[in-house]
C-alpha positions as CSV (number, residue, x, y, z in Angstrom):
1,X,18.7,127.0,99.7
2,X,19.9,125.1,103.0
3,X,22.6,122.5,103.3
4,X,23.4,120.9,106.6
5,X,26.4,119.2,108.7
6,X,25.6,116.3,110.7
7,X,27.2,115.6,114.2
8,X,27.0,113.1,117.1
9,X,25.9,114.7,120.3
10,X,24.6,113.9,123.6
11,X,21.4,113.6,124.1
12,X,21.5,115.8,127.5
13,X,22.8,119.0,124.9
14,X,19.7,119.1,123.1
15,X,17.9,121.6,125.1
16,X,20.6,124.1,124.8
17,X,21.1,123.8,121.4
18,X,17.5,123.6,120.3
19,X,16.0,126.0,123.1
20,X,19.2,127.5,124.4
21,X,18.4,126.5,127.9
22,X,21.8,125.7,129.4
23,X,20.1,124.7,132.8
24,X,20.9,121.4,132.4
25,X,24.5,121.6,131.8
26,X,27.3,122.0,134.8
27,X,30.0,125.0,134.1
28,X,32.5,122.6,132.1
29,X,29.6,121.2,129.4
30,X,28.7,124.5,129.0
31,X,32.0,126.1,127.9
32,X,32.9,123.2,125.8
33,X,29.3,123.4,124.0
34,X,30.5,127.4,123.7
35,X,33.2,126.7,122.0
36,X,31.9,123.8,120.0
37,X,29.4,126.4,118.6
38,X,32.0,128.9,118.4
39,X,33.9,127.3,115.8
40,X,31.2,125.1,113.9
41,X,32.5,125.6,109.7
42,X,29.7,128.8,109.5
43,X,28.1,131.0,111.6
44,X,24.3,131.3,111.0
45,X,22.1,128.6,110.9
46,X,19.6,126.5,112.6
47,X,19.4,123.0,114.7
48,X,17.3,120.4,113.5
49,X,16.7,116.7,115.6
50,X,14.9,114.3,113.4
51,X,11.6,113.2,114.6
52,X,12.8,109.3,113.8
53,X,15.9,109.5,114.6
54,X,17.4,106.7,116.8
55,X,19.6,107.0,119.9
56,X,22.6,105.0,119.9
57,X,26.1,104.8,122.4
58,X,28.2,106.9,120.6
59,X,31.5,109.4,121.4
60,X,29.7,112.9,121.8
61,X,31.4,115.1,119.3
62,X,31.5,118.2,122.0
63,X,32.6,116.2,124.7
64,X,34.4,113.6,123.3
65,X,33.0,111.0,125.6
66,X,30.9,108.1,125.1
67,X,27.0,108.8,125.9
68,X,23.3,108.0,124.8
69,X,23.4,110.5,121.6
70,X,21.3,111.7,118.8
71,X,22.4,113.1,115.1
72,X,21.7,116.6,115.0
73,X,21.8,118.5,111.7
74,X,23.3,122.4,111.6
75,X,21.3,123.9,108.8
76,X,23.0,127.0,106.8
77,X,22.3,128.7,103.8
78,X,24.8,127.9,100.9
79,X,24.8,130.1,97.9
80,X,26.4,127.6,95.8
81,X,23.2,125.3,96.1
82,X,21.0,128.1,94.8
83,X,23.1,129.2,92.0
84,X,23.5,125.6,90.9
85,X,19.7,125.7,90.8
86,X,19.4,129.2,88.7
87,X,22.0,127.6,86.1
């Protein structure tokens, strides 16, 4: 069973987290996206955009800066959610 995190992020980090093309970032949006992946709460899991989500001005939680952004959802497998299930 999956469970998911939300976060606020840029719209213009979407195609590296979804497709892992970085070609759109410069050097310094690409190390802080590293690292911001590096330390998300667990380790395997999937990116998911809704299709009706809505963009709004928001503080990019990678950057820290204002810009057009999107919720994106981290989706991991939690065994608690399936056990709770099986009970």
């Amino acid at each position: 069973m999956n469970d998911y995190y939300e976060f606020t992020i840029s719209k213009h980090f979407m195609s590296a987290i979804i497709n892992n093309d970085y070609s759109g970032l410069d050097d310094c949006e690409e190390t802080q996206l590293n690292l911001f992946i590096k330390y998300l709460p667990v380790s395997e899991g999937f990116w998911s955009i809704d299709d009706d989500y809505t963009e709004n001005f928001a503080t990019c939680e990678i950057i820290g800066l204002l810009s057009d952004c999107c919720i994106a959802k981290y989706y991991y497998h939690n065994p608690s959610i399936e056990k709770a299930n099986h009970d």
